[in-house]
C-alpha positions as CSV (number, residue, x, y, z in Angstrom):
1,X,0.0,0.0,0.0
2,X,1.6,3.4,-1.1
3,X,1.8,5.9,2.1
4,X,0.2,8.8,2.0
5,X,2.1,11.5,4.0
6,X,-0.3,14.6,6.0
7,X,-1.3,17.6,3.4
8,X,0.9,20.4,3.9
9,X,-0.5,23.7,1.3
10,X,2.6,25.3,-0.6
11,X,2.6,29.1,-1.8
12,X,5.1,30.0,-4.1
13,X,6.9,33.8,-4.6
14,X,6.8,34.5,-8.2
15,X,9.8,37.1,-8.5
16,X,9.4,39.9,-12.2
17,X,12.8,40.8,-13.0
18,X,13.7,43.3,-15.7
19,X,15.8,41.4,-17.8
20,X,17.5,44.6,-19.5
21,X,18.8,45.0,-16.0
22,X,21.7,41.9,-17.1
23,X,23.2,40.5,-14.3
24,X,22.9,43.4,-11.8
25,X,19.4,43.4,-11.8
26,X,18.9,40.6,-10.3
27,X,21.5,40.6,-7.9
28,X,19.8,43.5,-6.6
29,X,16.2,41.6,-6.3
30,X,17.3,38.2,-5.2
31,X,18.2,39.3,-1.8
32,X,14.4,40.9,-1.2
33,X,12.8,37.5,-2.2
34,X,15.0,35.4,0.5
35,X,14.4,38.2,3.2
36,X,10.6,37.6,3.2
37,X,10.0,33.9,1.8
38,X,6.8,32.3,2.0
39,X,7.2,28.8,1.6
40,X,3.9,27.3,3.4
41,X,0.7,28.1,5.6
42,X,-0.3,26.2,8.8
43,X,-4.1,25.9,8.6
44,X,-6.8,23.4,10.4
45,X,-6.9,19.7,9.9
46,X,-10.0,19.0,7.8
47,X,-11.5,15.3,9.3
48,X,-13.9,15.1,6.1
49,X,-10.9,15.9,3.4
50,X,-8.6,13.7,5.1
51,X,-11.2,10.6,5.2
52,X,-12.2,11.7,1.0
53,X,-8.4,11.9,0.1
54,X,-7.3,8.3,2.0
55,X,-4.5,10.6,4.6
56,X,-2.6,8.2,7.0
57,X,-1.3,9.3,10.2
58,X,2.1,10.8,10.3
59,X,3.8,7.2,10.7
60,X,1.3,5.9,8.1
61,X,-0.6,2.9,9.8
62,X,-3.4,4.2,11.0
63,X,-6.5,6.4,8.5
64,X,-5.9,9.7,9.2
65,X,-9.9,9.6,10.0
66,X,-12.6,7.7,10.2
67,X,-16.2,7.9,9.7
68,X,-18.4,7.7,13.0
69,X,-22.0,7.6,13.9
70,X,-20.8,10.8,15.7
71,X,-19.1,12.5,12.6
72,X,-16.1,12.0,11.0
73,X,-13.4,11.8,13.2
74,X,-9.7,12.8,13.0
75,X,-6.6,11.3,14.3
76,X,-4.9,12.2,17.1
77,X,-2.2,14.4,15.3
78,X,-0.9,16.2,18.4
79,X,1.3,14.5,21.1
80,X,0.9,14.6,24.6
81,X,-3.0,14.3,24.8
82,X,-3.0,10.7,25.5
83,X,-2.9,9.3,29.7
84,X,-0.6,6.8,31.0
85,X,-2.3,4.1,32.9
86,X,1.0,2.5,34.7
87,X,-0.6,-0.2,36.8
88,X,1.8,-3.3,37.8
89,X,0.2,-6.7,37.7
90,X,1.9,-7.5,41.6
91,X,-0.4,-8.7,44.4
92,X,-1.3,-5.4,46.5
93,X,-1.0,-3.5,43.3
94,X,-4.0,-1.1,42.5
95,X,-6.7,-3.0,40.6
96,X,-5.7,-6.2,41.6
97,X,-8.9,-7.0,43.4
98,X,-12.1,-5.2,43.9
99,X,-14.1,-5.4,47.5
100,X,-16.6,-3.4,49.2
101,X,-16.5,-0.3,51.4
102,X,-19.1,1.0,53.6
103,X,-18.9,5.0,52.4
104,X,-21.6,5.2,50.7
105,X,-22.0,9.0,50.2
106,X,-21.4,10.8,46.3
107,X,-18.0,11.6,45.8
108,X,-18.7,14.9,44.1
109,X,-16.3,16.0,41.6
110,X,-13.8,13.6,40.5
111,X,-10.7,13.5,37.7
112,X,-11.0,11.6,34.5
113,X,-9.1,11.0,31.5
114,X,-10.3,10.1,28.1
115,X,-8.2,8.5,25.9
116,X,-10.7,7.4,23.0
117,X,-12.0,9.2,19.8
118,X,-15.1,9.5,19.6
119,X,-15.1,10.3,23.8
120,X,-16.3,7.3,25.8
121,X,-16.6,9.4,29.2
122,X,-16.9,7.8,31.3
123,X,-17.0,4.2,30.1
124,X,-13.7,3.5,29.2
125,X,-12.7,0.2,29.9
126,X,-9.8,0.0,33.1
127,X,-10.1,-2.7,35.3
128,X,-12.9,-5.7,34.8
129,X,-12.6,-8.6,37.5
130,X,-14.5,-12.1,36.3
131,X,-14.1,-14.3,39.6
132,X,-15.5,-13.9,42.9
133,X,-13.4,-15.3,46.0
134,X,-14.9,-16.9,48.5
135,X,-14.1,-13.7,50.9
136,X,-16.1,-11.7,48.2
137,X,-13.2,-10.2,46.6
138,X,-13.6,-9.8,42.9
139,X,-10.4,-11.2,41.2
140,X,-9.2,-12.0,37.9
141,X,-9.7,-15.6,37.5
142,X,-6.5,-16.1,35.5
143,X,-3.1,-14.2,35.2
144,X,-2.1,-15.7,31.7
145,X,-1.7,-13.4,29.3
146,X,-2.7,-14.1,25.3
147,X,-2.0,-12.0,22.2
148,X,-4.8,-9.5,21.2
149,X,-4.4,-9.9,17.4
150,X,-3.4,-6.7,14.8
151,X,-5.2,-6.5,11.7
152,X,-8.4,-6.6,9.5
153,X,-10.9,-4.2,9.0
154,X,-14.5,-3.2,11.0
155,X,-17.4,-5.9,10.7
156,X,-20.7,-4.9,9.8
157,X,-22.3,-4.0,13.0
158,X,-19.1,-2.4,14.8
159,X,-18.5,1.0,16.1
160,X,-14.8,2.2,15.4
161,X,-12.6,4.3,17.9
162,X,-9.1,6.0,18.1
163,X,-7.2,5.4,21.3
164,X,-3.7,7.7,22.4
165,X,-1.8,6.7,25.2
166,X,1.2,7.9,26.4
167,X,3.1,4.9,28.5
168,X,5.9,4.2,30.4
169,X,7.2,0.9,29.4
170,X,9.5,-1.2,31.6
171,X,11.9,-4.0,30.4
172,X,9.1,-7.3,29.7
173,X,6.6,-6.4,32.3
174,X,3.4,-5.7,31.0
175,X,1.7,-2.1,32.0
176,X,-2.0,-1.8,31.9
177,X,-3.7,0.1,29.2
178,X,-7.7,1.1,28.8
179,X,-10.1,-0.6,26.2
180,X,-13.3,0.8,24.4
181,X,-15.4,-2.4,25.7
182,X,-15.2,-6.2,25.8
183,X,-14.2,-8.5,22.9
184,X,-12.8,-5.5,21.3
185,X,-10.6,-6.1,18.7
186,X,-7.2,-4.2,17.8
187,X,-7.4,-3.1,13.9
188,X,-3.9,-1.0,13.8
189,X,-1.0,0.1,16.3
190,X,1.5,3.0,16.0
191,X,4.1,3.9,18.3
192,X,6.2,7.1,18.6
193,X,9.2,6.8,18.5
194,X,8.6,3.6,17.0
195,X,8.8,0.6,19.0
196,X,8.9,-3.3,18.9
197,X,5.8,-4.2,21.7
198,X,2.9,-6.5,21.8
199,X,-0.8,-6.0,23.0
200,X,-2.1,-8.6,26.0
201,X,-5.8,-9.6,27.5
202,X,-5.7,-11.2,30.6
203,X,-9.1,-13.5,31.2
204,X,-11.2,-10.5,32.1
205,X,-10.4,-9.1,28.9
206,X,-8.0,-6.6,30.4
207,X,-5.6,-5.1,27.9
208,X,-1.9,-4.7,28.2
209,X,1.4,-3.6,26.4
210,X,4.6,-5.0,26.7
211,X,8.1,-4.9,25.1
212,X,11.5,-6.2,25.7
213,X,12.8,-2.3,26.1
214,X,11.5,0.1,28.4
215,X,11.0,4.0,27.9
216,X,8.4,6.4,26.9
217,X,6.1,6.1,23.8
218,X,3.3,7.3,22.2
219,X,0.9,4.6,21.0
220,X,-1.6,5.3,18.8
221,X,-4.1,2.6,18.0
222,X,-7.7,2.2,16.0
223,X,-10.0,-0.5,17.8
224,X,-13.3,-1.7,16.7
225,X,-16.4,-3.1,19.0
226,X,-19.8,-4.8,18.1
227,X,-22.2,-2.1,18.6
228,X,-24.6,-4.2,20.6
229,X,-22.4,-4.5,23.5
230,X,-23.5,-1.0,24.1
231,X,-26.8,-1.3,23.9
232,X,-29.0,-4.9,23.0
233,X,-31.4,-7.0,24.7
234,X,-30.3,-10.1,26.3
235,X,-30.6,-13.5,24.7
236,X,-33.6,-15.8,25.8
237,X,-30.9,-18.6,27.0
238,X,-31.7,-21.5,29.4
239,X,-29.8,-21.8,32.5
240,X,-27.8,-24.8,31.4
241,X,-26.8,-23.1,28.1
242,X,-24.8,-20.5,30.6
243,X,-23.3,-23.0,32.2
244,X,-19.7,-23.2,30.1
245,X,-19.3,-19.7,30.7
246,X,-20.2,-18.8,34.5
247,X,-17.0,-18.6,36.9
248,X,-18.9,-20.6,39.6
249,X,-18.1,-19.1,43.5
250,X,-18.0,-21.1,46.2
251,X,-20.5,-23.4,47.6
252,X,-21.3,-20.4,50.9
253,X,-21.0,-17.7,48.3
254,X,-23.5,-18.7,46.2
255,X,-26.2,-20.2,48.9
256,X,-25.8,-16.3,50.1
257,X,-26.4,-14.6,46.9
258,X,-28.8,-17.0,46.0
259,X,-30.9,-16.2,49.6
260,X,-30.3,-12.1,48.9
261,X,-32.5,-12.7,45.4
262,X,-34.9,-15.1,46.9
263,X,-35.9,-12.0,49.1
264,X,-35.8,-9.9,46.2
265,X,-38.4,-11.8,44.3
266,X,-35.5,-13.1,41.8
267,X,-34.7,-17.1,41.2
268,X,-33.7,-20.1,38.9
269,X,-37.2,-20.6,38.5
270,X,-37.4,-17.2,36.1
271,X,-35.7,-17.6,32.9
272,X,-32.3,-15.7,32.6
273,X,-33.2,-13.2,30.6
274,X,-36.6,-12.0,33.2
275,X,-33.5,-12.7,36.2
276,X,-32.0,-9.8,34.8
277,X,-34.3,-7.7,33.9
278,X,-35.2,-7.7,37.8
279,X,-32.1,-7.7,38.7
280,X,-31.0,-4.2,36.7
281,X,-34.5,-2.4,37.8
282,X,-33.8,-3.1,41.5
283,X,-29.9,-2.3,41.6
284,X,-30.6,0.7,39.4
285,X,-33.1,2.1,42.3
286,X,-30.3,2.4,44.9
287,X,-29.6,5.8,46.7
288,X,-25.9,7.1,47.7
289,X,-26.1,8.1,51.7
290,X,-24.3,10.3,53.9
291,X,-24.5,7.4,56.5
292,X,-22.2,4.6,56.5
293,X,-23.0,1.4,56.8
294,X,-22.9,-0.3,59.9
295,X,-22.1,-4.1,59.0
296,X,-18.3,-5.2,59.2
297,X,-17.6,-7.8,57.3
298,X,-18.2,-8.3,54.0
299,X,-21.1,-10.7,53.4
300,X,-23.0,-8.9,55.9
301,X,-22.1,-5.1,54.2
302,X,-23.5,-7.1,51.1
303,X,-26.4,-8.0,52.5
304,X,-27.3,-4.8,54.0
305,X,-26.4,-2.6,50.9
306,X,-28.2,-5.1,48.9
307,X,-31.8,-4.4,51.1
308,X,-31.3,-0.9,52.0
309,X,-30.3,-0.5,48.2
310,X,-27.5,2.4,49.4
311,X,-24.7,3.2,47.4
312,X,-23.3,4.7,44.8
313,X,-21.8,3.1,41.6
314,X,-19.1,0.7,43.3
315,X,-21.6,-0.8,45.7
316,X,-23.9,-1.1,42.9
317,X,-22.2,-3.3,40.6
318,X,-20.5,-4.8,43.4
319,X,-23.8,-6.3,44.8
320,X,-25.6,-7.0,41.7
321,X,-22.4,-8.9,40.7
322,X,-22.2,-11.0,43.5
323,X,-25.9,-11.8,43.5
324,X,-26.1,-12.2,39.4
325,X,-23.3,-14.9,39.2
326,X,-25.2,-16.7,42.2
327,X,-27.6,-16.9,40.3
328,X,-25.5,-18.8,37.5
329,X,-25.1,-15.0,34.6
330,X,-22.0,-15.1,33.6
331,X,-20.9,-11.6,35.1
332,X,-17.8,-9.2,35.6
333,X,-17.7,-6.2,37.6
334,X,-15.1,-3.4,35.7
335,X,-14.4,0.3,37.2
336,X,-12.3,3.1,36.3
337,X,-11.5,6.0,38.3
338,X,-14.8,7.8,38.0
339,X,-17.4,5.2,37.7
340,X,-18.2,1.1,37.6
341,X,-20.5,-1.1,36.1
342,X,-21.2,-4.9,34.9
343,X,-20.6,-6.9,31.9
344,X,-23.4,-9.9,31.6
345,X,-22.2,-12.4,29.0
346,X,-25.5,-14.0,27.2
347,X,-23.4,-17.1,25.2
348,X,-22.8,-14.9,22.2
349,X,-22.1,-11.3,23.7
350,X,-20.9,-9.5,26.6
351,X,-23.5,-6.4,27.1
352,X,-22.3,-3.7,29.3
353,X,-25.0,-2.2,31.9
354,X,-24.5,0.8,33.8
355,X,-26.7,0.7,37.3
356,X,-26.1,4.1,38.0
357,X,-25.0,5.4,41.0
358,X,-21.8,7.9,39.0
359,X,-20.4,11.0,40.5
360,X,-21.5,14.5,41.0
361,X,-19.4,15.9,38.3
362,X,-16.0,15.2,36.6
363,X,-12.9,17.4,35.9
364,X,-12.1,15.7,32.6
365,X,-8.7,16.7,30.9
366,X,-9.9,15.2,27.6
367,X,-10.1,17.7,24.4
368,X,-13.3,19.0,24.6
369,X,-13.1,19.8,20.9
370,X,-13.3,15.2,20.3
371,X,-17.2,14.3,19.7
372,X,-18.8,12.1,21.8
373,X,-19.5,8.8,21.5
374,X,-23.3,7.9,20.1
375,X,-24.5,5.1,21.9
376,X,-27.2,2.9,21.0
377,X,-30.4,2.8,23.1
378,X,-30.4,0.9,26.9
379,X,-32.6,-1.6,26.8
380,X,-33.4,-1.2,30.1
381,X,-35.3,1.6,32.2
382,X,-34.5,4.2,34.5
383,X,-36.2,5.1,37.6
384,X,-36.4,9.0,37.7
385,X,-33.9,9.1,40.9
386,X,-30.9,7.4,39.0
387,X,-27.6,9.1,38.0
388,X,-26.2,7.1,35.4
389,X,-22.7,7.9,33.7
390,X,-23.9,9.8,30.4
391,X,-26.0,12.0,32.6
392,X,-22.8,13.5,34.5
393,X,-21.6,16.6,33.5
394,X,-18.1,16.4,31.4
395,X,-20.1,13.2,30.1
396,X,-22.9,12.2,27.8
397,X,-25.6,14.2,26.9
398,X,-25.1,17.5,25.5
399,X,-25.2,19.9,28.5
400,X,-28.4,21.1,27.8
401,X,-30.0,17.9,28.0
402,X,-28.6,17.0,31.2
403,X,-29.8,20.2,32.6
404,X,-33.4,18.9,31.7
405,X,-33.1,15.8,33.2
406,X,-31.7,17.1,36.4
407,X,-35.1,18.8,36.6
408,X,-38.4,17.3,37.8
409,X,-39.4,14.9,35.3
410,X,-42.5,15.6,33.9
411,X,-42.6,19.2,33.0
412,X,-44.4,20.5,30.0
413,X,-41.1,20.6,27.1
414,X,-40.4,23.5,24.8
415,X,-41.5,23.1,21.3
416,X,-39.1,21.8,19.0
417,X,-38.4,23.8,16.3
418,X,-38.7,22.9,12.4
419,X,-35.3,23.4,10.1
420,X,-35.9,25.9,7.9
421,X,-37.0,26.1,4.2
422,X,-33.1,26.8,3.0
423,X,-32.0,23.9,5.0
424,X,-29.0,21.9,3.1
425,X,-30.0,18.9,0.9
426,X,-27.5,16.7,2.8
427,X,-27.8,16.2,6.7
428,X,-25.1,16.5,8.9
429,X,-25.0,15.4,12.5
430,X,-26.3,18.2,15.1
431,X,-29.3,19.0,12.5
432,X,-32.8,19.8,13.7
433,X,-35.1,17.3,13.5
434,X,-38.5,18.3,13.3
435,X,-41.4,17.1,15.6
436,X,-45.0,17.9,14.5
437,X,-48.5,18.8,16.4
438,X,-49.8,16.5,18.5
439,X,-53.0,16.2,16.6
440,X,-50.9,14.9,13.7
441,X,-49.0,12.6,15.5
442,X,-52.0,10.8,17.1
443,X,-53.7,8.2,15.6
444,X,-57.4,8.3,14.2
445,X,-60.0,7.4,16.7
446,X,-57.0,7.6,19.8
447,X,-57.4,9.9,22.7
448,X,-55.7,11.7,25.3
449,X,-53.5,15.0,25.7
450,X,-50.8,16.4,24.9
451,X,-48.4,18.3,27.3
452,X,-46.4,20.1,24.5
453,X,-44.8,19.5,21.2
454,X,-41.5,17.8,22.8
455,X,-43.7,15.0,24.1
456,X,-46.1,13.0,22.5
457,X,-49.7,10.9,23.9
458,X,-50.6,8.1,21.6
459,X,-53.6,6.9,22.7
460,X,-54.8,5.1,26.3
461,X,-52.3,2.4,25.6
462,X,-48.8,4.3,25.0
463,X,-47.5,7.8,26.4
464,X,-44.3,8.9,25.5
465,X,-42.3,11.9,26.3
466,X,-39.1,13.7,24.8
467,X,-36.9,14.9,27.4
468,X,-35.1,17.2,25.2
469,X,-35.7,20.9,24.6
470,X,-34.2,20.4,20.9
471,X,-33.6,16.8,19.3
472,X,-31.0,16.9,16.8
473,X,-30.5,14.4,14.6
474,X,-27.2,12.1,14.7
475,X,-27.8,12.5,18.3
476,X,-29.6,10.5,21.4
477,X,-32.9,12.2,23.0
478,X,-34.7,11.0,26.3
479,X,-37.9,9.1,26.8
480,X,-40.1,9.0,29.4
481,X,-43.3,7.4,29.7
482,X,-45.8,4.3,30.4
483,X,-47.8,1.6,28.1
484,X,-51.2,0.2,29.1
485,X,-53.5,-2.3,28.1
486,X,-57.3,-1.9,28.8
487,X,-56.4,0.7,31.6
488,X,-54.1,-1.9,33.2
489,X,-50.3,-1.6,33.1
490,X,-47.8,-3.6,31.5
491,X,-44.8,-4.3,33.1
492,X,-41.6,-5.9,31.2
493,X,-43.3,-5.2,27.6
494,X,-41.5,-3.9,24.7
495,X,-42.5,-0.3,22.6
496,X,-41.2,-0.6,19.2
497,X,-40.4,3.1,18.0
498,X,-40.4,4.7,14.3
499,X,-40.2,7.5,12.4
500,X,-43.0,8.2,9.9
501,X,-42.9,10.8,7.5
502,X,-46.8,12.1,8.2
503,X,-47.1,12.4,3.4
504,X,-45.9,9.2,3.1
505,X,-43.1,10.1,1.0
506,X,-40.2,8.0,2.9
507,X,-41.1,4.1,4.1
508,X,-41.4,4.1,8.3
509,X,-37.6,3.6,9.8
510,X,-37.1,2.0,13.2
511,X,-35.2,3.4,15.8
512,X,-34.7,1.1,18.9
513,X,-37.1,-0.2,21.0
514,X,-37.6,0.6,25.4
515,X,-38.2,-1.6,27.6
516,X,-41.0,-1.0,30.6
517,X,-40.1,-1.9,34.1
518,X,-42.4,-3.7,36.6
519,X,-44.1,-0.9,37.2
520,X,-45.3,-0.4,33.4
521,X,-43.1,2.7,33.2
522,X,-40.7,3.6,30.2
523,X,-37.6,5.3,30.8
524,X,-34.4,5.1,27.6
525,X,-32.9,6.5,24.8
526,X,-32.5,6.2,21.6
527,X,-30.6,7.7,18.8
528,X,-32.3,9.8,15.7
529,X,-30.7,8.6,12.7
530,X,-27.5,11.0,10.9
531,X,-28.8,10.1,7.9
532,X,-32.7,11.0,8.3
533,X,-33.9,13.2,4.9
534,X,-35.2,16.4,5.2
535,X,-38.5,17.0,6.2
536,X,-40.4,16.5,9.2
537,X,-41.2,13.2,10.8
538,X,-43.8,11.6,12.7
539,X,-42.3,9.8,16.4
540,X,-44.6,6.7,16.6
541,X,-44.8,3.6,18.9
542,X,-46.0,0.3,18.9
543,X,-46.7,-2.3,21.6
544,X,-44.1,-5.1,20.5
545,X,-44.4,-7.7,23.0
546,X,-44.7,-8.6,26.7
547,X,-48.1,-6.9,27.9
548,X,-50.2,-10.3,27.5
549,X,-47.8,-11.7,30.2
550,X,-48.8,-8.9,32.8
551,X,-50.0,-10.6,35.4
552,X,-47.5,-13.5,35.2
């Protein structure tokens, strides 16, 4: 493959010299021309004009950008912006296990570093733990480290990132370095200066660097991820079919988790999939405290956290952890130094779920100026009290949407507004999209009210809200609402959602689907297509499946 080296724009001085004036003449010009040269112009990267004319990065392994559901998105061209994560693999070493604490209070304002492109804040991927010891320490089941392979291109289905890191080698030990998610996959590696290393996982997918030499370098890296780790409903697997991949605890261990979700309503006796369903609704309604707890030891502080549902993000995952891989889900519990959550592994796919519980705020030292990351929708809901990580501020959503959800959910939204009549012909992401009147949007023959244009009623059966004061398209907006049958709530159904254009012109495009809790209520996201023509569009929803199993 021919390297393409980075643009750089020439100018060139054209000099008019009198040629009557011989040889004088233009010993007289010539040194004018060298005092003021102009031999080239720094000016702005351009992402899009890199990505149309196939530009590398400066040591030519990497695209010099790549297209993103968040945009196109550049390179890292600039040294220095990356984080070091130097974390030995010795016993006592930080992140070489994970156990509970009793302070259960919100930290507040916390430091983070983002090292990814499109910005994962604050998901990215530090320290997962996959065994649980019969003290109920989380552990890495096994130490052996395995190659995490160079190479190939994004599947169908994967999101694509950029990842700079500055790190500190030393002499063949191998120093910790963050991923995007798990089963990630490595598509191309740069170093600066360059340097001979190779790229580790560990059993809990942890990723790590190592080289015969030591010193500092730059490392550069693209890295791909199925899409539906982010965001995807969980398989409808038997028990048994779980049974290769759950890191069993001990015999005490799991007659104590297994009693904790007895109490909680939760058993073998539901299939895996309902298990967790129940078991993400009740960990995501847990409350940080100013109290500490009083138990000592640790199967008793589990037990108490787990019934008083207190604590923050840590005590969240920890608990649901322990009591999910009682049950027999395959489950991890990974943390960074801002927020945690749990991986749940369904035979085919790890799915990451955040319970909530993240800090006040975040003093992130990432470039502002990278886009953020567009996430698909949770398939789960959220109870109105919850703090999960996109809603902190230096985080996902845009600012002004997390202003609106910090307020009292319910309140009547501002009407969106339509793009106007010169609006381009081809969308970029950060467009208006257009809602319509709440007559429009209802069905014939359907009834009830509308509280404003940002929210929509369809019918006894469905109502839906838009959290947002503006929805944008290439960008996620906020639902709230509740789906009913025959008066009568349905809890655990699924709301298929679309976009209709209300003249028929363009064919009805999904968006994602919610998921109602036990209480019939509907609480998620979901992203508005990048793509989406011009026009305005019709938000509509349909009951998809679960409400004949209400009273199960």
């Amino acid at each position: 493959m021919q390297q393409r080296a980075r643009k750089v724009r020439f100018f060139f001085v054209s000099l008019s010299l009198l040629v009557s004036a011989g040889f004088v003449g233009w010993s007289c010009l010539l040194p004018t021309a060298r005092a003021n040269p102009v031999r080239h112009e720094l000016f702005q990267p351009d992402a899009e004009e890199d990505l149309r004319l196939g530009v590398t990065s400066l040591g030519g392994l990497l695209p010099g950008a790549i297209p993103t559901r968040s945009g196109v998105v550049q390179a890292p061209v600039r040294e220095g912006s990356g984080q070091a994560y130097d974390q030995p693999r010795g016993p006592g070493q930080p992140g070489d296990s994970f156990g509970l604490d009793r302070q259960t209070m919100n930290p507040g304002r916390v430091s983070y570093r983002d090292p990814f492109r499109p910005s994962l804040v604050p998901y990215k991927r530090l320290f997962a733990f996959d065994t649980l010891e019969p003290s109920l320490n989380w552990r890495v089941s096994s130490r052996e480290l395995g190659p995490v392979v160079i190479g190939g291109t994004a599947r169908e289905g994967e999101d694509v990132f950029y990842g700079e890191f500055g790190v500190d080698l030393a002499e063949g030990q191998p120093i910790r370095i963050a991923s995007v998610g798990p089963g990630a996959r490595l598509r191309a590696l740069e170093t600066s200066p360059p340097h001979s290393l190779e790229v580790l996982r560990d059993s809990a997918d942890n990723w790590f660097v190592r080289s015969k030499e030591g010193g500092r370098v730059r490392l550069l890296l693209q890295t791909s991820i199925d899409r539906d780790v982010f965001g995807s409903g969980y398989l409808p697997v038997t028990w048994e079919a779980l049974e290769p991949f759950w890191r069993a605890p001990s015999v005490e261990v799991i007659r104590l988790g297994r009693k904790v979700a007895s109490e909680l309503g939760i058993s073998r006796e539901q299939s895996p999939q309902r298990a967790l369903l129940e078991l993400v609704e009740y960990f995501r309604h847990f409350q940080p405290s100013d109290s500490l707890a009083s138990a000592a030891n640790p199967s008793d502080l589990y037990v108490e956290l787990t019934k008083t549902q207190k604590g923050v993000c840590r005590h969240r995952a920890f608990a649901f952890g322990v009591t999910a891989l009682s049950l027999g889900l395959p489950t991890r519990v990974v943390h960074n130094e801002a927020h945690a959550w749990v991986e749940v592994f369904d035979t085919l796919l790890w799915h990451r779920i955040d319970l909530g519980g993240a800090p006040a705020a975040l003093e992130e030292v990432s470039d502002p100026s990278i886009p953020p990351y567009a996430p698909p929708n949770d398939p789960y809901s959220w109870p109105r009290s919850a703090q999960p990580g996109w809603q902190v501020p230096g985080a996902l959503p845009p600012l002004q949407i997390r202003r609106r959800l910090a307020k009292e959910l319910g309140r009547k939204a501002e009407r969106v507004v339509s793009p106007s009549q010169d609006a381009e012909d081809q969308l970029e992401p950060g467009d208006h999209f257009s809602g319509v009147d709440q007559d429009e949007a209802r069905p014939p023959g359907s009834s009830g009210s509308a509280s404003g244009v940002g929210s929509l009623s369809l019918g006894e059966e469905i109502d839906l809200r838009i959290l947002e004061e503006r929805v944008l398209r290439g960008q996620t907006i906020h639902l709230q609402g509740s789906v009913s049958l025959h008066s009568q709530r349905c809890p655990y159904s699924r709301v298929d959602l679309y976009l209709e254009s209300p003249d028929g012109g363009a064919p009805r495009r999904s968006i994602g689907s919610l998921a109602s809790n036990r209480f019939g209520e509907l609480r998620g996201q979901v992203t508005i297509p990048a793509d989406l023509a011009v026009g305005e569009f019709r938000l509509t929803a349909a009951l998809g499946a679960g409400c004949s199993d209400a009273g199960r």
